[in-house]
Each structure stands twice: as structure tokens, then as C-alpha cells.
C-alpha angles and dihedrals in degrees: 000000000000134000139176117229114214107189135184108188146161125223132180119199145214119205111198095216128036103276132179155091086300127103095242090052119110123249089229139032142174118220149199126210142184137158146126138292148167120213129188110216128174115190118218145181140200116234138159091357091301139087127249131194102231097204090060090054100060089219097180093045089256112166098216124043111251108237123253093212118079144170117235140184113229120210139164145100142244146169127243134186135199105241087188125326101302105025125071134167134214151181118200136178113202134180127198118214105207141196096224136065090199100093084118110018098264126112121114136023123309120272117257087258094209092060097032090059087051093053100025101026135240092292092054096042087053098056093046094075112013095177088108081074093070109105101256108016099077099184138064108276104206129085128218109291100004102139121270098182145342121273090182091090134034124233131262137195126204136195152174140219146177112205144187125209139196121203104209082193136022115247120234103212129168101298098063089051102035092110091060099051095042097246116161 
């Protein structure tokens, strides 16, 4: 299977150490970060030569459609570093907790094949159990209700990214106006 994540998500962050565009601020700094998303993902396969959508398959016999649109929980961490006062570099590792344990169309048991082709159809049934594919075995080796996968918990992606910023103007935090609000 493949799919392409699209997220929107919101993170807040916690640098370890004051960080910024001031002159007390520090060059470097590691960070924590967590927040809230939303993604949209459609699992697909190649078979045959062509492309299938998985979800519209109901590879696993389910009744209802699971949505391609979820909710997720973003959290990482990173380090960044000022390179001068308006660029700054980073490297960042973030995973992303879901709601859902269809990223990639398994979930449940496999279907009873026999049935599923009857209500889904042959294409569907074939891509419920692809194990036919393998050279030599030449049929479908599950049986009606064998586990496919585990519901128990829920799936996760991961990633990692290297990033370059650019402050348009600079950000006057605490330690400029400390004087003024008495903080020692």
C-alpha cells in the first residue's frame, strides 16, 4: 500500500533554553513540541497495473467506509540554531498519535472470501488477502475471521525534517522589557 498524508496542525513549543531574535537570547536551543492536527490519508495499491483506492474496497468486509479525514496529536522535539538574526536552521523528529488503525486498510480479521466476492465483488476480495500473489502458493491463504491486523491500537506516522526559517521581524520577548516589569 501507499498513501500520502496531508496534515494541518497546530504545535506549541518549549525551548530549553531562551531563544530568539534578542541579544540575550541563546545561538542554540533543543525543543519540545505538541499540539493538534487533522490529516487527510487514502490508502492505495497497485494491482493488476492500476491503482485502487483500498477504502472503497472494503477489504476487510467492513459495513461502513472508514473516513479519510482524522484528528492527530503531534509530538517531537528538535534543535534549532540562529545562523544570524533572521535565519535559523533546524532538524526535528515528530510523531503523530491517530484515531484511527486504517493508515493502511488494515484493522480487523479477514473477510470469509467466498461471501465477500458475492457482496464486494472478485477485485475487492483479491485484494483482501494477496497472499495468492506469492510465486508458488497460488490461493488465498486466510481463512474467515484469522486476524489481519490488530484494533487494539491505534496507528502512528513519524517523520523527519531538516528546515530553514526566515524571521521577517525580529520578536521583542521578556528579556528586552524586563526592566520595565520588574523581573530579576
Amino acid at each position: 500500500f501507499h498513501s500520502t498524508i496531508y496534515e494541518f496542525s497546530n504545535v506549541m513549543e518549549f525551548n530549553f533554553l531562551p531563544f530568539g531574535a534578542n541579544v540575550l537570547s541563546k545561538d542554540f536551543t533543543s525543543y519540545v513540541m505538541m499540539g493538534i492536527g487533522v490529516f487527510y490519508h487514502n490508502p492505495k495499491s497497485v494491482f493488476n497495473g492500476q491503482e485502487h483506492e483500498l477504502r472503497k474496497l472494503h477489504t476487510e468486509g467492513q459495513a461502513k467506509r472508514y473516513s479519510t479525514v482524522q484528528i492527530s496529536v503531534p509530538f517531537g522535539g528538535g534543535v534549532k540554531y540562529n545562523i544570524n538574526k533572521n535565519w535559523v536552521m533546524g532538524f526535528e523528529i515528530g510523531w503523530r498519535k491517530t484515531f484511527t488503525d486504517y493508515l493502511d486498510d488494515v484493522s480487523t480479521t479477514y473477510p470469509n472470501l467466498t461471501e465477500h466476492r458475492d457482496e464486494f465483488g472478485s477485485l475487492s476480495a483479491d485484494m483482501s488477502d494477496r497472499s495468492w500473489e506469492v510465486e508458488g502458493v497460488g490461493e488465498p491463504l486466510s481463512s474467515g475471521g484469522e486476524m489481519r491486523g490488530d484494533p487494539a491500537f491505534n496507528d502512528y506516522y513519524f517523520f523527519s525534517m531538516f528546515s530553514i526559517a526566515y524571521r521577517y521581524t525580529p520578536i521583542a520577548c521578556w528579556p528586552k522589557y524586563r526592566k520595565q516589569f520588574r523581573i530579576k
